[in-house]
Rosetta silent file (secondary structure, phi, psi, omega in degrees, C-alpha in Angstrom):
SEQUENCE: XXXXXXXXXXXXXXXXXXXXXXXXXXXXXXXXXXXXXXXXXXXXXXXXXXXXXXXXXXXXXXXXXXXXXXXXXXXXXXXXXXXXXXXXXXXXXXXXXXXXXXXXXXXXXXXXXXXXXXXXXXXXXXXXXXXXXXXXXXXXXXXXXXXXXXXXXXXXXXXXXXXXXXXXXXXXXXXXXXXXXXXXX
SCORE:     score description
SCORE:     0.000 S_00000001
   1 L     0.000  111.061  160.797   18.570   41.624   -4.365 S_00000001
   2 L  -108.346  152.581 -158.118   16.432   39.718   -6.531 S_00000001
   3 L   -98.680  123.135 -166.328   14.933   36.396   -5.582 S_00000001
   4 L  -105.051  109.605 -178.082   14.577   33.761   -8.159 S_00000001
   5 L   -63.454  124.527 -163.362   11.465   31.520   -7.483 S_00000001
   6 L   -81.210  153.824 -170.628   12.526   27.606   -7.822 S_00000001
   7 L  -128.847  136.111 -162.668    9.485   26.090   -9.658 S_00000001
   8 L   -96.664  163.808  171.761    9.272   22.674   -8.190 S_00000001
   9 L   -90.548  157.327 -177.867    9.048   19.638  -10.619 S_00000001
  10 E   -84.073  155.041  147.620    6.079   17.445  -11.309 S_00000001
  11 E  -140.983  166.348  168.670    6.214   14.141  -11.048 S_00000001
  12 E  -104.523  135.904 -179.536    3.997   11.154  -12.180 S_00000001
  13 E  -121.951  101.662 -176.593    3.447    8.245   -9.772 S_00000001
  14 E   -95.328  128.980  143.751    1.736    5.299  -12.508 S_00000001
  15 E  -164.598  161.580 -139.130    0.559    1.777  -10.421 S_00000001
  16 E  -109.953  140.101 -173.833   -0.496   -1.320  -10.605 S_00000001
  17 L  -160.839  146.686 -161.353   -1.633   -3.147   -8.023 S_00000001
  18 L  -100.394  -56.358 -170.894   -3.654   -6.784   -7.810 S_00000001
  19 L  -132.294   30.076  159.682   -4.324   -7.033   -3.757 S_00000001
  20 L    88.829    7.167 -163.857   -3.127   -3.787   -2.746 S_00000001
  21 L   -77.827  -33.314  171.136    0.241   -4.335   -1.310 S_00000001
  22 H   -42.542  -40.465  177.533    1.356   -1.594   -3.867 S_00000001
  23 H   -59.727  -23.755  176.720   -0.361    1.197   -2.984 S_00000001
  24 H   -85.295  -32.540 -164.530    1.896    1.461    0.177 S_00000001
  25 H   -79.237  -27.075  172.337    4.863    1.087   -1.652 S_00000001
  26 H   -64.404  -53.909 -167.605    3.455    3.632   -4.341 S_00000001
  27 H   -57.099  -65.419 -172.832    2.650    6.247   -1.210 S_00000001
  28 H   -37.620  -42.199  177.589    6.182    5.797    0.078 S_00000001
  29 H   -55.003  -86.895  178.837    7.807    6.964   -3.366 S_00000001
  30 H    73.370 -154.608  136.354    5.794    9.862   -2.874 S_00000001
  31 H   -29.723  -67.336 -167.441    5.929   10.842    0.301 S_00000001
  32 H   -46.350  -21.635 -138.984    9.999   10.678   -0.619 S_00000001
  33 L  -107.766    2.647  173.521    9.761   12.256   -3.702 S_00000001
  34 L   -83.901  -19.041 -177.146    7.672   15.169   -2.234 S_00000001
  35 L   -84.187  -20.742  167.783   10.242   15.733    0.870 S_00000001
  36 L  -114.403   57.585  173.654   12.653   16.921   -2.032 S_00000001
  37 L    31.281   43.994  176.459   10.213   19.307   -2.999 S_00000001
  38 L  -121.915  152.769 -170.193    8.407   17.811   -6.267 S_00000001
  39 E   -89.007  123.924  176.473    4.803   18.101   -7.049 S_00000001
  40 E  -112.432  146.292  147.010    3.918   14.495   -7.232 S_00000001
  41 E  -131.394  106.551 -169.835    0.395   12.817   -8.313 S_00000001
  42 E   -73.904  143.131 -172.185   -0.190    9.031   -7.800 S_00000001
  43 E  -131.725  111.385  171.688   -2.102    7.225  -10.071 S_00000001
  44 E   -58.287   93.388 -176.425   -3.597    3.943   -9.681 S_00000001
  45 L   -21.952  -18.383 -154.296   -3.171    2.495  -13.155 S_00000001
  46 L   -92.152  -10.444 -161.091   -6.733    1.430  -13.382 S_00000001
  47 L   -98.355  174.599  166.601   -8.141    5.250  -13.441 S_00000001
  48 L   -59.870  116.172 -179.846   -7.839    7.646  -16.398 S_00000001
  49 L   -86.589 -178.453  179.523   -4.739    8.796  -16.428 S_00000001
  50 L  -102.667 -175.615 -172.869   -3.545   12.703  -16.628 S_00000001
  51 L   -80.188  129.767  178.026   -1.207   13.641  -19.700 S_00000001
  52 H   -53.436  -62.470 -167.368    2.395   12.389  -19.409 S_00000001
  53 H   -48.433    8.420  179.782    3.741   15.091  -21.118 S_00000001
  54 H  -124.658   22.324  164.989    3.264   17.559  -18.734 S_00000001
  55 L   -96.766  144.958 -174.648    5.225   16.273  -16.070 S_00000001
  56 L   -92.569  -48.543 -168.718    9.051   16.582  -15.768 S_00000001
  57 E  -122.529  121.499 -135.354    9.275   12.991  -13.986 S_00000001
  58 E  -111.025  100.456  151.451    7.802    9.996  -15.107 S_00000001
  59 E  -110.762  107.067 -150.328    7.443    6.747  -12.033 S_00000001
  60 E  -114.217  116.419  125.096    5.608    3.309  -13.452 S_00000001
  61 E  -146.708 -168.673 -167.062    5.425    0.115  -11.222 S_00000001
  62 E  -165.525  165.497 -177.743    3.362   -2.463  -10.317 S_00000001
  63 E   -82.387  161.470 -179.721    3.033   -5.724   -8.062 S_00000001
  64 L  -117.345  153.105 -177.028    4.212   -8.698  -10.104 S_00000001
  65 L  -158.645  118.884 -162.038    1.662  -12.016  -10.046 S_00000001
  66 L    54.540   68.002 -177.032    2.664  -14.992  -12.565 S_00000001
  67 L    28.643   39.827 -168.340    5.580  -13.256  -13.391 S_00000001
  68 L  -118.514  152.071  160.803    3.270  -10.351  -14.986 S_00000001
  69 L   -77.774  162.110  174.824    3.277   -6.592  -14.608 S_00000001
  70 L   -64.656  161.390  172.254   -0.822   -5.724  -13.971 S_00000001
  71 L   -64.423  -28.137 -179.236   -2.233   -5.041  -17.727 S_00000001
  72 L   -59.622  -57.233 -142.958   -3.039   -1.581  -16.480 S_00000001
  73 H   -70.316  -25.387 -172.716    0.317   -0.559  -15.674 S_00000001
  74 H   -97.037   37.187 -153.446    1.867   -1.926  -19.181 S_00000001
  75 H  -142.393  -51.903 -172.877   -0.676   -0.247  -20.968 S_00000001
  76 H   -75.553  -60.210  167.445    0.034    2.727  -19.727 S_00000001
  77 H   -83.353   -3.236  152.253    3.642    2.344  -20.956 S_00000001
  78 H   -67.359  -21.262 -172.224    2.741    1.342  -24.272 S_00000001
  79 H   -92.989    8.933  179.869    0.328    4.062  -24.883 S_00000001
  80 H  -112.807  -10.919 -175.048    3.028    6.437  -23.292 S_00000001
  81 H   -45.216  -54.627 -159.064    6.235    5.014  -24.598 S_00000001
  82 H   -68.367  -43.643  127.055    7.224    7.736  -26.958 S_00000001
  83 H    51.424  -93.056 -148.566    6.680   10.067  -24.218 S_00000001
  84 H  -100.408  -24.218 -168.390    8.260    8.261  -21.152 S_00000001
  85 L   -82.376  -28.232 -160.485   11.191    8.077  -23.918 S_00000001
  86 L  -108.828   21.629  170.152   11.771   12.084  -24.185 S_00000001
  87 L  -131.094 -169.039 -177.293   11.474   12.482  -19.729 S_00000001
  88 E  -119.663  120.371  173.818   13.456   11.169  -17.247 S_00000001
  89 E   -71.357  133.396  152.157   11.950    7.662  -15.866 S_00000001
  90 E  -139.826  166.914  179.114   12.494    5.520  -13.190 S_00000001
  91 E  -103.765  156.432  166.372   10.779    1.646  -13.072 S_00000001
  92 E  -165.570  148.378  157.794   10.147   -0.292   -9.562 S_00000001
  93 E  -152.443 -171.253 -144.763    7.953   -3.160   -9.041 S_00000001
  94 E  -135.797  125.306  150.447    6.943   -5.312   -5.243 S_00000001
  95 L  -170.784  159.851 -165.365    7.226   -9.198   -5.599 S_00000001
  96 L   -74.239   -8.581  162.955    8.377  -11.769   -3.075 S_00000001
  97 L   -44.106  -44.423 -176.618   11.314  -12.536   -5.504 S_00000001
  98 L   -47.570  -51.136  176.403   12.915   -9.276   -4.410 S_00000001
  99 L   -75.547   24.383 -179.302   13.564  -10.872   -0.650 S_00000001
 100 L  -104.611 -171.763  177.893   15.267  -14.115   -2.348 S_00000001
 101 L   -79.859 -178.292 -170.390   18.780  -14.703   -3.036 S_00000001
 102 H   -57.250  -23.297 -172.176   20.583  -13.023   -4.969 S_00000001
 103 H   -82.774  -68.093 -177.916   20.589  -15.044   -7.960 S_00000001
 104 H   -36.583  -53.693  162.052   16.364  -14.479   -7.790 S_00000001
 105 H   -20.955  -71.241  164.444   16.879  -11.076   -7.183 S_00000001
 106 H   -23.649 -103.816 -176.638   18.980  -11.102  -10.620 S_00000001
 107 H   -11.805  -40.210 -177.434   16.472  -12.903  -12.230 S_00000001
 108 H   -76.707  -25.476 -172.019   13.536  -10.790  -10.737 S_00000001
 109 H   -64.663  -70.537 -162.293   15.592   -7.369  -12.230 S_00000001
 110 H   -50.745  -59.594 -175.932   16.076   -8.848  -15.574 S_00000001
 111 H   -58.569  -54.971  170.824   12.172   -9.833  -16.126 S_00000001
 112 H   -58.574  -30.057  142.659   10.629   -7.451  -14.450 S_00000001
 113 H  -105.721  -23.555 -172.288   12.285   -4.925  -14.968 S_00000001
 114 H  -101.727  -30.415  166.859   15.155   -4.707  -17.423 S_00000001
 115 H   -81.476  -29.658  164.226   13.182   -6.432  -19.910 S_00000001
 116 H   -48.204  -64.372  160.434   10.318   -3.983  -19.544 S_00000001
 117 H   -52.498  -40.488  178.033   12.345   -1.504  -20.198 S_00000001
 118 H   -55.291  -66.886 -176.336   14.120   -2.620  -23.285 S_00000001
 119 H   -29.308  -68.553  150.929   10.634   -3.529  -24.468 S_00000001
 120 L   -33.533  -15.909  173.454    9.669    0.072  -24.249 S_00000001
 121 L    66.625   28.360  173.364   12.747    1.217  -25.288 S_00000001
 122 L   -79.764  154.792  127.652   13.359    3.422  -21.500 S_00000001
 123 L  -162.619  102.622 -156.501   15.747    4.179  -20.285 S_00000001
 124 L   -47.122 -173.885  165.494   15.287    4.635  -16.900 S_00000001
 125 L   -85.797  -50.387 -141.766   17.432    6.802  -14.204 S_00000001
 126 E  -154.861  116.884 -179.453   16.638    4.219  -11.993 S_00000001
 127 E  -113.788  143.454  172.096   14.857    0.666  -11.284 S_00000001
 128 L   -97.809  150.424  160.879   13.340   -0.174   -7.921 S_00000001
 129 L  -160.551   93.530 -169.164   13.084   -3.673   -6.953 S_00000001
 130 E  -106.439  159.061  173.695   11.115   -4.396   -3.788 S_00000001
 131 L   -35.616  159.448 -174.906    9.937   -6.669   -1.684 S_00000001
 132 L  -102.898  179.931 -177.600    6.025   -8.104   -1.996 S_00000001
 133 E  -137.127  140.810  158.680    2.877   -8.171    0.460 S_00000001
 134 E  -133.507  117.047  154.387    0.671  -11.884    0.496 S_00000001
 135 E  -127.014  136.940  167.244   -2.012  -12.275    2.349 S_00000001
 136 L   -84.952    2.968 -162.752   -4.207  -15.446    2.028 S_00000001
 137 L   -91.122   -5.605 -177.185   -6.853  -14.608    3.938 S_00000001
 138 L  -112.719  155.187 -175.180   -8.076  -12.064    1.571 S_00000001
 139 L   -56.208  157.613 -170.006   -9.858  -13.013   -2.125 S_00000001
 140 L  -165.205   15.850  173.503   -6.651  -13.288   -4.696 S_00000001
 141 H   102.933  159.109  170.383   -9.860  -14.093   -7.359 S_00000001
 142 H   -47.653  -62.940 -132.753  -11.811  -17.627   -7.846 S_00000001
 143 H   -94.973  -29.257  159.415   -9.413  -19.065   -9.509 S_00000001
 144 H   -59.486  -33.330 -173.930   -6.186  -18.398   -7.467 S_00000001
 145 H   -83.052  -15.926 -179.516   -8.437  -19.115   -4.227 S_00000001
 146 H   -74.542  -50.197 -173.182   -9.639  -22.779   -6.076 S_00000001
 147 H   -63.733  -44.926 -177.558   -5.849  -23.399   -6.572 S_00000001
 148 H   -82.910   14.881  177.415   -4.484  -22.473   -2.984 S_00000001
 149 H   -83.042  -83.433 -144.685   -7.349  -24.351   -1.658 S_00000001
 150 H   -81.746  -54.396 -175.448   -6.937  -27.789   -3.294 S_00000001
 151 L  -118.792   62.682 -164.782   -2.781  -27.007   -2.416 S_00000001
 152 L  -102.936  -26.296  160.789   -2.660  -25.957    0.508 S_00000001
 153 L  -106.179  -41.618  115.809   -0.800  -28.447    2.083 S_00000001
 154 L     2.871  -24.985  177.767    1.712  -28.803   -0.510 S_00000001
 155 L  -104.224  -32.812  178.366    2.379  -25.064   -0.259 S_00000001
 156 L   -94.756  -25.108  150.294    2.946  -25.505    3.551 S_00000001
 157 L   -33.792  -46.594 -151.043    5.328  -28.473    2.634 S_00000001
 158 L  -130.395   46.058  148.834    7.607  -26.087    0.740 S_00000001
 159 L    85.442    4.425 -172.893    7.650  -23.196    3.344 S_00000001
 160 L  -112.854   98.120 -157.769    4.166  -21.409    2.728 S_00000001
 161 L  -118.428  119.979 -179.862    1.997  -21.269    5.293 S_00000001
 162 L   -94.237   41.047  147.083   -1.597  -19.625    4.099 S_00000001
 163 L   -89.722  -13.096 -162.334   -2.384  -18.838    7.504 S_00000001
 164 L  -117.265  147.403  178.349    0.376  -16.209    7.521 S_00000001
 165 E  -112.168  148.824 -175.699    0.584  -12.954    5.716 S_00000001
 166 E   -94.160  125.574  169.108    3.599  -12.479    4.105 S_00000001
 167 E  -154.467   94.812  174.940    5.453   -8.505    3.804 S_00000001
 168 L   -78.914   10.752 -165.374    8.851   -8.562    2.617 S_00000001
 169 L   -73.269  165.556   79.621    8.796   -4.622    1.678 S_00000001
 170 L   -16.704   52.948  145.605   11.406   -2.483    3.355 S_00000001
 171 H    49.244 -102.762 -177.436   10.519    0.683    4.309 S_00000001
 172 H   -58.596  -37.603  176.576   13.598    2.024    4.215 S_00000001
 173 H   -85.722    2.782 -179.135   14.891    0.726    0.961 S_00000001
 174 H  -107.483  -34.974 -175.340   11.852    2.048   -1.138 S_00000001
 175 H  -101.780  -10.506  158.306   12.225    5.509    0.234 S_00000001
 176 H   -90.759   -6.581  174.981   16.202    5.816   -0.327 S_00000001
 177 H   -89.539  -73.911  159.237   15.656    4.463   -3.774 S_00000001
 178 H    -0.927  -77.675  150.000   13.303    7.432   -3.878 S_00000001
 179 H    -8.873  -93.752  174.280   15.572    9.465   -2.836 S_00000001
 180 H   -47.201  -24.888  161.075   17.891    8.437   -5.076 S_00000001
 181 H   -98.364   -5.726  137.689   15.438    9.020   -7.748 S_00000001
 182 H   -57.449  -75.457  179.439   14.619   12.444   -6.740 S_00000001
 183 L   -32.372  -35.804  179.848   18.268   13.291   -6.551 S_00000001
 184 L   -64.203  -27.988 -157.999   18.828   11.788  -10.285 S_00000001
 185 L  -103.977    0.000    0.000   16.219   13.830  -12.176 S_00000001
């Protein structure tokens, strides 16, 4: 009887992350995408990245902050597009829009993702779109901490309390979209 050795697939884990809420959400992929036997390596967008091409499967998100992907992370798919165009892709990105209703939800898919993609010309197996992490108690930059300073009561008017940290991710739903993106490729 001969025994055919399964050669497991690579994958790339590209992401962006502002205050760090990503990096869990990044891990989680993973973890998932490693439990269905692919060689994964995560990559913080901000580092040097390794060569796309040598990877079978290609995963890019990032936290969103003023409706932006980080600079790293879009950077990465421009200088990677043609690439990212000839593997199989999936998109995801962590903002508190994901835990709104549905019509934000929508909304958060289309910018954030569906528009990304077009830009780039993907087309992914799969887009993630998860919940965010806020905490105010941590640095968010001068210029974010001058603004939620100065409106700080006005933000707890309208349901924001910057005493509280905010973590809409899911768990559960980031590692069956995982899954589900293991299963696809």
């Amino acid at each position: 009887m001969i025994r055919r050795q399964v050669i497991p697939m690579k994958a790339l884990l590209v992401f962006g992350t502002r205050w760090g809420g990503t990096v869990s959400v990044a891990n989680i992929i993973a973890q998932a995408l490693r439990e269905r036997n692919y060689l994964v390596d995560v990559i913080d967008a901000r580092e040097n990245h390794p060569n796309a091409a040598e990877y079978d499967v290609i995963v890019v998100g990032s936290g969103i902050r003023a409706d932006q992907w980080t600079k790293e992370t879009l950077k990465f798919l421009q200088n990677n597009a043609e690439i990212l165009r000839q593997k199989k892709t999936a998109l995801f990105v962590s903002c508190q829009m994901a835990d709104g209703e549905k019509e934000g939800k929508q909304k958060a898919k289309e910018a954030y993702l569906l528009e990304i993609a077009e830009k780039y010309r993907l087309n992914p197996v799969s887009f993630g779109l998860f919940g965010g992490f806020l905490d105010f108690r941590e640095s968010h930059g001068l210029l974010v901490d001058i603004i939620v300073r100065f409106n700080r009561r006005n933000l707890r008017r309208n349901g924001l309390d910057t005493r509280k940290i905010y973590d809409t991710r899911n768990w559960i739903e980031i590692k069956n979209w995982a899954t589900e993106v293991a299963n696809a490729c």
